[in-house]
N, C-alpha and C positions, 0 to 999 in steps of 0.2 A: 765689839767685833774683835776676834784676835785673826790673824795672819801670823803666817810662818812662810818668810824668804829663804828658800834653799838655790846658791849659788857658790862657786866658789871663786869668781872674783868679786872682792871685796868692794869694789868702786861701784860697780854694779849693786850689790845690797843697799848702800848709801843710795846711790840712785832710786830704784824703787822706794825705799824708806821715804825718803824725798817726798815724791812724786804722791805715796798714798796717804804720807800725815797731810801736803797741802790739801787733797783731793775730798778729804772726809772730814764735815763736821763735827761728827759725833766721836766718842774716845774709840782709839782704837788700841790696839795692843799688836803689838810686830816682835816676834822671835827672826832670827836670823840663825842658820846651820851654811858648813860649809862644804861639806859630802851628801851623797843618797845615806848612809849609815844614819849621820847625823837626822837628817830628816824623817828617818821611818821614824828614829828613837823621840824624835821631838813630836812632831806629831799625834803617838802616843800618851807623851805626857801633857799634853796642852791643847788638843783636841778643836784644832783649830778652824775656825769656817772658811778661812781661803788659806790655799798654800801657791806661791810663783812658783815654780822649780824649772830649773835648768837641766838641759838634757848631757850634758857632757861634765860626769863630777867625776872624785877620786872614789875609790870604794865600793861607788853603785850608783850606776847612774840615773837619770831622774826618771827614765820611762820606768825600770825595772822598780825606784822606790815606789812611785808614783802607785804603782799596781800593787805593792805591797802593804803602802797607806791607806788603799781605797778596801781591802780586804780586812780590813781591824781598824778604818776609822771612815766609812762609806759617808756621814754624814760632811765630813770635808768635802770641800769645791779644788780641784786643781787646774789650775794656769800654768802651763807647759810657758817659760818663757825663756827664745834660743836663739842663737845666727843662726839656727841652720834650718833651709828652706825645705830639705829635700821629703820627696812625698812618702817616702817608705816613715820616716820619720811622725809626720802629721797621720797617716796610715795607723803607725802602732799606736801613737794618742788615743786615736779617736776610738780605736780597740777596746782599749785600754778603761776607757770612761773619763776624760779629763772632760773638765766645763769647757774650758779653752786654748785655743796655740796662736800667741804673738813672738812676735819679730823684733830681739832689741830692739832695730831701727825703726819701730812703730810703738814706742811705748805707751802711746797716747789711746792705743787700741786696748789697752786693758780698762782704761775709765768705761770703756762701750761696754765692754762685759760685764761688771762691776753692776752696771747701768740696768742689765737686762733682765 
């Protein structure tokens, strides 16, 4: 399985990284980008089955790549994951076509997804 973390703080990528080499027996493969630029471009080259992306990055942010990646790489899963709660937000996600939208302070809800 390959993943691609799109975040730009870096503490945070560690963390998810963290969280999905304990979580998965089997190998996985984890790219990390630190804008929405970054991300369409990664995603491109590496065509990956899940991507976390964050919604507030430099460049472009993650709704906007988000929708960008799913239009030249549809077989990606995306995981909106953000602070911020507000419904306009979760609204354009789910527009959008993401698989899912967790809450830093619920990291534990993307195993669920992962799961589903």
């Amino acid at each position: 399985m390959t993943l691609l973390i799109a975040d730009d703080n870096v503490r945070m990528r560690e963390t998810l990284r963290r969280l999905l080499t304990h979580h998965f027996t089997t190998d996985i493969t984890i790219h990390e980008c630190a804008d929405g630029l970054d991300a369409v471009a990664s995603a491109q080259m590496y065509h990956p089955d899940w991507i976390l992306m964050d919604i507030k990055m430099e460049h472009l942010d993650g709704l906007a790549a988000a929708k960008a990646i799913l239009l030249t790489t549809p077989q990606s899963k995306i995981i909106i994951v953000t602070s911020y709660d507000e419904p306009e937000f979760r609204e354009e996600a789910e527009k959008i076509g993401v698989t899912g939208y967790v809450l830093k302070d619920n990291l534990f809800s993307l195993l669920d997804i992962f799961r589903e």
